[in-house]
N, C-alpha and C positions, 0 to 999 in steps of 0.2 A: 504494500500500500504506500503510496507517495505519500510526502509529508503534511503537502495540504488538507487533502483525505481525511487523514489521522486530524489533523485540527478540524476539520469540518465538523467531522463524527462526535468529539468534543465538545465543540459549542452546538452541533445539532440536539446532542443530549443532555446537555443544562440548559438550552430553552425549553424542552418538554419536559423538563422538574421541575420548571417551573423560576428556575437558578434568575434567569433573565423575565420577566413578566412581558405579559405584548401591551405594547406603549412604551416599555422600556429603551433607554439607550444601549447598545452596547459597547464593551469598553473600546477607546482607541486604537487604532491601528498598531501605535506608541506602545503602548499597554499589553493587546496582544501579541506582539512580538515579544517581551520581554517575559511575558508570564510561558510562553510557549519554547521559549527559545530559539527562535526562527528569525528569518530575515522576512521585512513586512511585505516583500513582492509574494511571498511566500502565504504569509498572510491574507493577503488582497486575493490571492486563488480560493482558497478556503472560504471567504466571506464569499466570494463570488459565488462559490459552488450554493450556499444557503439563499441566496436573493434568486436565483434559478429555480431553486425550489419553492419558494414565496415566502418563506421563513424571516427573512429580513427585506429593509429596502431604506429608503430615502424619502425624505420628505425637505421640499426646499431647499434642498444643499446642506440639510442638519446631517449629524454625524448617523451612522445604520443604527436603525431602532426594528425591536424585534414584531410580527406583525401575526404572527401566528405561531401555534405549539403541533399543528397536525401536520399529518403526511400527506404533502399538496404537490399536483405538478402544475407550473406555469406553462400559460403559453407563450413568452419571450423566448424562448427555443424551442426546437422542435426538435424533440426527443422519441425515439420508440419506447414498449412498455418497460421495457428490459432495462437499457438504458438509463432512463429515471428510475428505475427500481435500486439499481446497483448507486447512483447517483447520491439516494438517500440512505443506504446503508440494508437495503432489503433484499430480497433473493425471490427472483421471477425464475417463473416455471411455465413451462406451457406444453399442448400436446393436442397433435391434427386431428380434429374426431372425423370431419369427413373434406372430399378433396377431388372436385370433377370439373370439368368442363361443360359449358353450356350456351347458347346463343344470348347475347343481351339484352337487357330489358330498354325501352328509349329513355329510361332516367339516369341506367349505368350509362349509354351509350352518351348520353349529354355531360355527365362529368368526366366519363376518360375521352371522348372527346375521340370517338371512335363512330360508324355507321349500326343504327340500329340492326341488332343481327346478330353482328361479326361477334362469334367466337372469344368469351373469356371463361378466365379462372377462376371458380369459386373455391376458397376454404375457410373454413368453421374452425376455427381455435379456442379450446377454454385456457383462459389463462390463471396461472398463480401466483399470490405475494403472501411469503413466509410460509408456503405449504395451501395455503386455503385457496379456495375458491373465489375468485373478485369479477372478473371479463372474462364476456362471450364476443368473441371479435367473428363476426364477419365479410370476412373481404373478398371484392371480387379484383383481379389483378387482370390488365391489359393483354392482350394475347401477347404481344412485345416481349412481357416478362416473363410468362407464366414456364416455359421452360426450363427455365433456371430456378424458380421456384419450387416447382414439381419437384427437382434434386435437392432439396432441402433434406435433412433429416426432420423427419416429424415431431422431434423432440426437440429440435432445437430453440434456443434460450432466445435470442434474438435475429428474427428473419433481417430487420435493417441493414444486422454486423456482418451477417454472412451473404447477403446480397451482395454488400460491400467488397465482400473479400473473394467472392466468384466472378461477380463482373463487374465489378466497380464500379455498381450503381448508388448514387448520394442522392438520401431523401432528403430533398433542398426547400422545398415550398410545401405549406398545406391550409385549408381553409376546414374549419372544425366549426361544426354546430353542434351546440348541446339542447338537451332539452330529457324531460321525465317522461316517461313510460310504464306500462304494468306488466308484470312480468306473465310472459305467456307460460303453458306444460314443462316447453324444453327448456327455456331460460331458468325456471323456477327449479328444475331436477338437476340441471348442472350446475347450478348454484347456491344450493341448500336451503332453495326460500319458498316461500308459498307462493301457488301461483296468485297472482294479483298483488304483487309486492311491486314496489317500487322501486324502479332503476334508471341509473341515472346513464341516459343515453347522448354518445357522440356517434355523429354521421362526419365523415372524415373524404377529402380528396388529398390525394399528399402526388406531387411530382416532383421530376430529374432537376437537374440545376439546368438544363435546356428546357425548362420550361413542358415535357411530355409527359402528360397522366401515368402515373406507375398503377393507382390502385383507388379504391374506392371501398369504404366500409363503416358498416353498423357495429359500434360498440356499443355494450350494456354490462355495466360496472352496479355491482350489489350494493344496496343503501351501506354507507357509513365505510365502505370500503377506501376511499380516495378522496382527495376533495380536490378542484382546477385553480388555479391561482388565476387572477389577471389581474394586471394593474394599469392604469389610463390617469391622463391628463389635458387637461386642455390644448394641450399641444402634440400629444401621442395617444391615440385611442385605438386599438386593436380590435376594440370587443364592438359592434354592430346590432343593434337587438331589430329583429324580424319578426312578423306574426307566425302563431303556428303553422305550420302544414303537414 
């Protein structure tokens, strides 16, 4: 583990004892460096690593004050599950329950940005954080990719890393809608919940750094499993509120 890590992990775990309270300052750069032993570049990665996670931030140009105690992923980067899991000190797990091919529907065909019709990949993932049950990812993948996909091992821990590492594909862009849902038979059996439980659903497009649709998918994340961070300003706003549909 790098040594920022090791500090992260640290102050990630006296903010959630509550060590730092939210609203609180945390200490100096100055400060951390010297209680840690480390040089403050050092520092500045560590704190960075927790404002990624929503855990700290800024307000004003004041020094980072703590903003939360839970396990949150931001969307200021774009991270896969795995990725942010390992990020925050947690251990994802995942595993293919099913994995075909099929003509697309004109909604997928309008997000990958493909001819209604044509050919993609669909796979059904449940995913895990710290052993349990949390996402039901469904993703349908561009015929472009699905090849390389298909050679995944079905247990592997992050498709992003190893997309990366076969064909050195970077998921560069994505546009994420959230929104609640009730848990249908299959969601509610892979996920230990009753059906008509509440979940908290992301619809997701994520593409290449050229700008081409990789993939498109329905996530359903188990009440209390996760929470999303976003932070805006009058001058940066990421977040866009839309009516249902």
């Amino acid at each position: 583990m790098a040594r920022y890590e090791h500090i992260a992990g640290e102050l990630r775990d006296a903010i959630i004892r509550g060590d730092h309270p939210i609203g609180t300052q945390l200490p100096t750069e100055a400060e951390l460096a010297s209680r840690f032993n480390a040089a403050r570049g050092t520092v500045r990665q560590a704190v960075a690593v927790l404002v990624a996670e929503g855990l700290v931030g800024t307000r004003q140009g004041a020094r980072r004050i703590v903003l939360g105690s839970e396990r949150s992923q931001s969307f200021a980067e774009l991270h896969s599950f795995a990725q942010w899991a390992r990020s925050v000190g947690h251990q994802a797990g995942g595993l293919v329950l099913d994995s075909h091919r099929r003509p697309s529907t004109p909604s997928e065909a309008v997000r990958l940005a493909i001819t209604p019709g044509e050919e993609v990949l669909v796979v059904v993932r449940l995913r895990r954080l710290d052993g349990e049950p949390v996402l039901v990812e469904r993703t349908v993948y561009a015929n472009w990719i699905a090849p390389a996909v298909e050679k995944l091992d079905p247990a592997c821990e992050s498709v992003t890393q190893e997309l990366y590492e076969a064909v050195g594909l970077v998921f560069a862009y994505g546009e994420h809608l959230i929104d609640a849902v009730a848990a249908g038979a299959e969601d509610a059996r892979l996920l230990g919940v009753r059906r008509g439980s509440p979940l908290l659903r992301q619809r997701r497009t994520t593409t290449s750094q050229e700008g081409r649709p990789v993939e498109c998918s329905d996530d359903r994340y188990r009440a209390g499993s996760v929470t999303f961070s976003i932070r805006n300003s009058t001058t940066a706003n990421s977040l866009v509120r839309r009516a249902g549909d």
